[in-house]
Structures are given as structure tokens and as C-alpha cells.
C-alpha positions as CSV (number, residue, x, y, z in Angstrom):
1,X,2.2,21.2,-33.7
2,X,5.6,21.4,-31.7
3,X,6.3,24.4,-33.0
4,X,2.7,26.2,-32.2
5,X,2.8,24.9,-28.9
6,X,6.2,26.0,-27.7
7,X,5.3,29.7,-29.4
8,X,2.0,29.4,-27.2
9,X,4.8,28.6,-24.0
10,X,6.7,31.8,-25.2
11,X,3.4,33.9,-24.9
12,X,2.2,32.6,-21.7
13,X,5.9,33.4,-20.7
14,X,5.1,37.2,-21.4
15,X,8.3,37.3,-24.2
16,X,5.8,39.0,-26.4
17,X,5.0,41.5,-24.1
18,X,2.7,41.8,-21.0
19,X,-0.6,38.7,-21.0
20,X,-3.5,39.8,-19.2
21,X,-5.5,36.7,-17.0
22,X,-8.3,36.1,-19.9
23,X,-5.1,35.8,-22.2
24,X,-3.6,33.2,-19.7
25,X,-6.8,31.4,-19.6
26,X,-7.5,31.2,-23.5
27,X,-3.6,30.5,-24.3
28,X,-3.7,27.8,-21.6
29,X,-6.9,26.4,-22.9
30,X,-5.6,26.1,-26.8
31,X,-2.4,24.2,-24.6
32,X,-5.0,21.7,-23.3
33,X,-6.3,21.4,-26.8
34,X,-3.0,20.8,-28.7
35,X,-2.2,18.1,-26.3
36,X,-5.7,16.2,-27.1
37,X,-4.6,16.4,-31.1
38,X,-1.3,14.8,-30.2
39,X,-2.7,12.5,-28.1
40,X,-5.4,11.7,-30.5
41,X,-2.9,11.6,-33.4
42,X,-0.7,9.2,-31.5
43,X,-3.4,6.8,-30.7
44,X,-4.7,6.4,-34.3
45,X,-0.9,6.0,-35.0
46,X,-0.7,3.0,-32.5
47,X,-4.1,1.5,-33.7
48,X,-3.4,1.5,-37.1
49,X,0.2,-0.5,-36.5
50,X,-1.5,-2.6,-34.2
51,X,-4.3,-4.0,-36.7
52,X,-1.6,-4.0,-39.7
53,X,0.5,-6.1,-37.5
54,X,3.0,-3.9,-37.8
55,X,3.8,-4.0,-33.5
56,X,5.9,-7.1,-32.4
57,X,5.0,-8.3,-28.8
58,X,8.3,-8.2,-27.2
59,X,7.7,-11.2,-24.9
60,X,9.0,-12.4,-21.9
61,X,8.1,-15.2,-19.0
62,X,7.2,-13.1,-15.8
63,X,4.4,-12.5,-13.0
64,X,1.4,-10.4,-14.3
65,X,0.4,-9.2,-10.6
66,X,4.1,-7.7,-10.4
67,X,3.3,-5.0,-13.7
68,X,-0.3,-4.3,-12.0
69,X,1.2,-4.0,-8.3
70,X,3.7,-1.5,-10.1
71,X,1.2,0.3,-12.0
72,X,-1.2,1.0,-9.3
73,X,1.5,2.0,-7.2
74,X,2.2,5.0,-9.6
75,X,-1.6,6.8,-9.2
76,X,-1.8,6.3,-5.8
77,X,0.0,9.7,-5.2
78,X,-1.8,11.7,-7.9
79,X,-5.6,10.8,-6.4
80,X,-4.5,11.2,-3.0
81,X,-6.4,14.6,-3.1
82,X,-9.3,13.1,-4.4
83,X,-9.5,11.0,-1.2
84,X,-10.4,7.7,-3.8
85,X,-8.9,4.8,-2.3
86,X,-6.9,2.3,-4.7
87,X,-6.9,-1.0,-3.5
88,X,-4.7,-4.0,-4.5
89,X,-5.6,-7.8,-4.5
90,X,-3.9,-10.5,-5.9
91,X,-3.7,-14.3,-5.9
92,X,-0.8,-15.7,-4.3
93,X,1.6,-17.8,-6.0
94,X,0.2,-17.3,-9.7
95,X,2.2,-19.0,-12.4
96,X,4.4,-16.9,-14.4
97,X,3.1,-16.8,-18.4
98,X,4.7,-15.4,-21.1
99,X,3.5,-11.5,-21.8
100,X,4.9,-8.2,-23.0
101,X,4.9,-6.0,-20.3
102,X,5.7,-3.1,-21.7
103,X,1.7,-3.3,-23.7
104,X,0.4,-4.9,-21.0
105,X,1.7,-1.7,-18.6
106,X,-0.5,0.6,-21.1
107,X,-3.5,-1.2,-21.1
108,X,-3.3,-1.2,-17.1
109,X,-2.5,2.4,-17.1
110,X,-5.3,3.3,-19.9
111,X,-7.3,1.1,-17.6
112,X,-6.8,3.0,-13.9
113,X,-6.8,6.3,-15.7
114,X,-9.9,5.8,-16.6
115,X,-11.5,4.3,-13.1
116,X,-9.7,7.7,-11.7
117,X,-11.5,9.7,-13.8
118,X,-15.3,8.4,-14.0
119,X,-14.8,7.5,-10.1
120,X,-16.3,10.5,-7.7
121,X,-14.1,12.3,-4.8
122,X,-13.9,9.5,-2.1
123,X,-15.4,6.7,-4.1
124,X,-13.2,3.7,-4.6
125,X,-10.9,1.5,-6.9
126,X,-10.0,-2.2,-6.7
127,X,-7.6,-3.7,-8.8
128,X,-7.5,-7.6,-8.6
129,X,-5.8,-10.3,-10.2
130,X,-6.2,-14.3,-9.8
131,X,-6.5,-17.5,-11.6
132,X,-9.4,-18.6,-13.7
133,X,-10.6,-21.0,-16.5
134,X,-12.5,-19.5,-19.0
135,X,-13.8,-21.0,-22.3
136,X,-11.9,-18.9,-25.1
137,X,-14.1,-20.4,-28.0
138,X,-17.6,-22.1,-28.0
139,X,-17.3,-25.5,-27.8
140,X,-13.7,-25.8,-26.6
141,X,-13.0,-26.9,-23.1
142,X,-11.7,-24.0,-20.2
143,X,-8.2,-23.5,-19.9
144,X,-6.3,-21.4,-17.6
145,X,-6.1,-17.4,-17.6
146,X,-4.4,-15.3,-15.3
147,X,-6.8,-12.4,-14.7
148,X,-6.9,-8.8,-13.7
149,X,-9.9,-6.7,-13.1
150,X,-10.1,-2.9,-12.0
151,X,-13.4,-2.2,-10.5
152,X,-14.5,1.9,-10.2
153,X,-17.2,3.3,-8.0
154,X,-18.7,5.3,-10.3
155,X,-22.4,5.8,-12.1
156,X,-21.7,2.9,-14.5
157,X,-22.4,2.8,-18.0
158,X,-25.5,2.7,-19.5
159,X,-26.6,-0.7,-20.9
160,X,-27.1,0.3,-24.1
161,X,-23.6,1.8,-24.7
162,X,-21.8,-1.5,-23.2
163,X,-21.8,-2.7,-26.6
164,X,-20.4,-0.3,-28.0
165,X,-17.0,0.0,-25.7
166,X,-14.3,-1.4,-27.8
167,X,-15.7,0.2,-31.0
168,X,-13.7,3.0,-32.7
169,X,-14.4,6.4,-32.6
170,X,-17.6,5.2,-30.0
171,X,-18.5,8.4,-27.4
172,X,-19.5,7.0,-24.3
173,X,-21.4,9.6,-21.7
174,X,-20.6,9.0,-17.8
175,X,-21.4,10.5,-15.1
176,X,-24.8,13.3,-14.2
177,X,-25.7,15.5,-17.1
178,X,-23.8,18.3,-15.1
179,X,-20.7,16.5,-15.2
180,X,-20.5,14.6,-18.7
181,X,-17.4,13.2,-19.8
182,X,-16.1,12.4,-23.2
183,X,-13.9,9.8,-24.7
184,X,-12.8,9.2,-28.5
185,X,-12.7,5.2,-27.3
186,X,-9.6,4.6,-28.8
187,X,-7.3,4.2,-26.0
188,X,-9.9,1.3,-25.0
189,X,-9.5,-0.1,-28.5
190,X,-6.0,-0.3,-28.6
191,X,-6.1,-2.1,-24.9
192,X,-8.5,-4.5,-27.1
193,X,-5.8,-5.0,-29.7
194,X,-3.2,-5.5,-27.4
195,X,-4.8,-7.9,-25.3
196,X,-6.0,-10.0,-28.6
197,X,-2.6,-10.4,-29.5
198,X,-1.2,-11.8,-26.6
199,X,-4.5,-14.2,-27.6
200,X,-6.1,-13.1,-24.7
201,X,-9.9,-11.9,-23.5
202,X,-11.2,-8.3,-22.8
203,X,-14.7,-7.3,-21.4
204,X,-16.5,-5.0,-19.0
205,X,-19.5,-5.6,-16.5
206,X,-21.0,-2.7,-15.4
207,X,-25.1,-1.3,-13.8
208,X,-25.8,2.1,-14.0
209,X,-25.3,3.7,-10.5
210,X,-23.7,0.2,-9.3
211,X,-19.9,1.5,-11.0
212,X,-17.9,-0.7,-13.8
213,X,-15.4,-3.3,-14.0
214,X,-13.0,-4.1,-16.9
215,X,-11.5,-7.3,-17.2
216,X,-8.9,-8.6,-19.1
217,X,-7.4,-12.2,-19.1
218,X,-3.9,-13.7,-20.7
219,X,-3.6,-17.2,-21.1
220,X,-1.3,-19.5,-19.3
221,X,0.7,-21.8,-21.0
């Protein structure tokens, strides 16, 4: 795939000879698609160590609103021509828990990516992160969860297709039937694993036209 894509780089380069603007356009589109594949390919990759337990959390005791501060911070400059807004709340003083934030920077960033994407031009994301007790089995008292939400402005999704989220290989439709947007699902499946195996909870709350919210929650110890 390396290989086909760097003689697709030479091409668009004109080292094969002159490359009309239909050329450009098809070369640049088969670009686009080669980088889907290896995205594709890396994400089954990184599911299938995560559910063979083949990924060791590489933990360490720190502040989960200092990863999410640092991770909005990096798309505030690329949707700056979108005119969205990326807003940042959190909690003061939250405890410090033990977390790998290396995963946890992924499932934020698979997380905003995705907000950026289903939310229209001047519509709005808010990232939040606080302290709550939630029950993490039926019939077991609360305990204490730090937790981080990241709210988007867009349609929503569907009620029928909230179930079907963190499935593999699910293909959600967003957006007006002009503008339809596609998704393997597996980036959201590997935030689920990841989040499961810090023994956390993932979820998302969404009405169609009202925008979504995903959740997720790590436990304090």
C-alpha cells in the first residue's frame, strides 16, 4: 500500500510526464482512498489486540481534565474556519485517578473528531468534565467517576440507530439526505474497549435535530 501510494505521489508530481486536472482529481481521489484502507486496516489491527488482551494499559496517577484541556486545545485551530466554537468546562479540584493517557488521548480525539465532523458551520462543541456517582452494576451502590462528556450541535442520531453505536462494522447515517456521512464504527468501538479496560462506562444521549453527547466515565479509586 506504501509503495502504490508513493508511485501515486510521483504521478501527481508530473515525473511520468505531464497530468492534466481530471488526472489530478482521480489520482488525488484513489490518495483519499488508500488512506481510508490504512486507516481501516489499522483500526481492525487495534481492535483485534484490544479484545485478545494483547494491549497493556500503561498506567499512571494524573488529572483527566489536564489530557481533555490538551486535546481540545489541538482542534481549536483546524475548525477555526468552520466558525464552530469549542468550549471547555471542567470541575475544579477533581481527584487525580489512575488512567493511561496515552488511550484515553485517542478516545478524546476519536471523540472531538467526530463532534467536528457531524457539527454544522457555526454550530457548537462543549467538552465537560466533573465528578459523579454512578452505579457500575445493578444492585451495587454508586461510587465515584470522573467524567467527560463532548456535546455536538448537530442533527442527532436517529433513535433507532443509538443502539447500535458501539457495534462493529455498524453504519450510522447523520446529517440531511444531501449531506450523509458514513462511518465503519470502529473507531467508536475501540474507544469502548479502551474505556472498559480501565473498568470504566461509555454511552451517548442524543434527539434527532437536538445534537449528541458521548460520555465516558473512569473510576476513582
Amino acid at each position: 500500500i506504501a509503495g502504490l501510494k508513493q508511485s501515486i505521489g510521483y504521478l501527481l508530481k508530473g515525473m511520468a510526464g505531464p497530468v492534466g486536472d481530471h488526472q489530478k482529481e482521480l489520482l488525488g481521489y484513489m490518495t483519499a482512498s488508500i488512506d481510508k484502507v490504512v486507516t481501516l486496516l489499522s483500526d481492525m489491527m487495534d481492535l483485534t489486540k484490544l479484545e485478545g488482551g494483547r494491549v497493556r494499559l500503561n498506567k499512571g496517577i494524573g488529572n483527566v481534565s489536564d489530557t481533555v484541556s490538551k486535546i481540545s486545545q489541538e482542534f481549536r485551530v483546524p475548525i477555526q474556519s468552520t466558525k464552530i466554537t469549542l468550549d471547555f468546562h471542567t470541575e475544579p479540584d477533581l481527584p487525580p485517578i489512575e488512567f493511561d493517557s496515552e488511550k484515553i488521548a485517542q478516545v478524546l480525539q476519536n471523540f472531538i473528531s467526530n463532534a467536528i465532523k457531524y457539527t454544522p458551520e457555526q454550530g457548537a462543541i462543549v467538552v465537560q468534565v466533573r465528578k459523579v456517582a454512578l452505579v457500575a452494576e445493578e444492585g451495587q451502590p454508586p461510587a465515584d467517576y470522573v467524567l467527560v462528556s463532548i456535546f455536538n450541535s448537530g442533527s442527532g442520531i436517529p433513535k433507532d440507530q443509538l443502539p447500535l453505536i458501539f457495534d462493529r462494522y455498524r453504519d450510522i447515517v447523520a446529517g440531511k439526505s444531501e449531506d450523509k456521512k458514513r462511518s465503519t464504527g470502529l473507531g467508536l468501538v475501540i474507544c469502548q474497549r479502551i474505556v472498559e479496560a480501565h473498568n470504566g462506562k461509555i454511552w451517548v444521549e442524543s434527539e434527532a435535530g437536538k445534537g449528541a453527547t458521548f460520555y465516558f466515565a473512569l473510576p476513582i479509586r
